[in-house]
N, C-alpha and C positions, 0 to 999 in steps of 0.2 A: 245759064245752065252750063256752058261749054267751062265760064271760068271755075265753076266748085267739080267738076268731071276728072280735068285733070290735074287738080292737085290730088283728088282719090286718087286717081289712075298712076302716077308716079309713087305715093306711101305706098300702096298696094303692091310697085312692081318692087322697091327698095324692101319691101316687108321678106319677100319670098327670097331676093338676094341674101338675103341675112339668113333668111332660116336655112336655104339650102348651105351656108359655110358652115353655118355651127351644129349641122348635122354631120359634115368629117370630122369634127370634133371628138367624136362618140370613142370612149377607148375599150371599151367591152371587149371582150373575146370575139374575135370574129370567125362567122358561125360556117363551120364545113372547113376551117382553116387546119391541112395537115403538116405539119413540117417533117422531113426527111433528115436524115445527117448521114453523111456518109464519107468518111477519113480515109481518104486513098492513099494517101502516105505520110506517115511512116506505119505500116500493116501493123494488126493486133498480132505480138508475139515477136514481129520482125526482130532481127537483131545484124543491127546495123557494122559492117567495117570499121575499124577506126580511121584507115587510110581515108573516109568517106566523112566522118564525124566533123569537119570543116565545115563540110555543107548541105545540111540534112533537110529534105524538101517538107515540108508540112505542106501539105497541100488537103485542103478540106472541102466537101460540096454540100451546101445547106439550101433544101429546093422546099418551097413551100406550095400550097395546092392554091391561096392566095398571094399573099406575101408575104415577106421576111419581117423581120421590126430588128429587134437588139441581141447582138450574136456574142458571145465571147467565145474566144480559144485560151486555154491557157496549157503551158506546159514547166512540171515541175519533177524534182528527183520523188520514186516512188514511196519513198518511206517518207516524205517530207512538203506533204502539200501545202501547207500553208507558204515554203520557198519557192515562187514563181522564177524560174529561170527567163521564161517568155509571158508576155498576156499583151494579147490583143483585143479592142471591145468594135467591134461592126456596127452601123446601126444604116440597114439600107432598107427599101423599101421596091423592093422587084421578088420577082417568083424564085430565082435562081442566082445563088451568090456563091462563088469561085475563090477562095482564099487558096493562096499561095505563094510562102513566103520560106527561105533560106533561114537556117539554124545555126549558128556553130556552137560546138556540144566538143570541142575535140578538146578541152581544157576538162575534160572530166576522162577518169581511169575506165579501161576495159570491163566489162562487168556491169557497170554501172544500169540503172534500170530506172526507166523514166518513162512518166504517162502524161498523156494529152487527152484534157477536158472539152467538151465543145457545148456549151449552154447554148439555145435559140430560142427566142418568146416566141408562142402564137401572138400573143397581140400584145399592145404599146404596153402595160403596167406590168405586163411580165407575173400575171396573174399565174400561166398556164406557158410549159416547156415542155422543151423536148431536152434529151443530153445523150451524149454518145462519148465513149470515151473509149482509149489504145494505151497499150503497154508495147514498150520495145525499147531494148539495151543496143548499147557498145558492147560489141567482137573484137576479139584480137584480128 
């Protein structure tokens, strides 16, 4: 009896090992998952110095109510979005992600006017997003 028990007793416990991995597997939408975005700089409208245009902070905050999945930033001139000046693609897996990265933008004329896109999945297939987006030029 003991020999046919635990060979059960072993497929039984490997059964449940396996079921419980390919249940994180699952890439649905996860449910109650709210994502935030919030671009602290460069401000909607800002308009930046050019003395300053060297090193422009993009600094972004993407907090999710679960977790984060696949983030992009991008930043391009405002008539001209298909020309990415900057793109960055995120993919973290925490409540609360911190982007902040330096810019130089000073090889472009005063006036100039430029938006920053910010994509965040609720979950892995990118079914469902969030997006926030900023406008802000070069100052004399």
């Amino acid at each position: 009896m003991k020999k046919i028990l635990l060979p059960v007793l072993l497929l039984a416990g490997f059964s449940l090992l396996f079921t419980a991995c390919d249940s994180d597997d699952d890439n649905g939408p996860e449910p109650g998952n709210e994502i935030e975005i919030t671009i602290v700089s460069p401000l909607d409208g800002e308009v930046i110095p050019m003395a300053e245009a060297e090193e422009i902070d993009i600094y972004v905050m993407i907090e999710a109510t679960d977790e984060n999945h696949d983030i992009d930033i991008e930043v391009y001139l405002e008539d001209e979005p298909g020309d990415k000046i900057a793109d960055w693609h995120l993919h973290r897996h925490v409540a609360l992600v911190e982007f902040n990265e330096p810019l130089d933008l000073s090889t472009f004329e005063a006036g100039t006017e430029f938006r920053i896109e910010v994509k965040a999945c609720i979950d892995h297939d990118c079914d469902e997003y969030e997006h926030a987006h900023s406008h802000f030029s070069l100052g004399e």
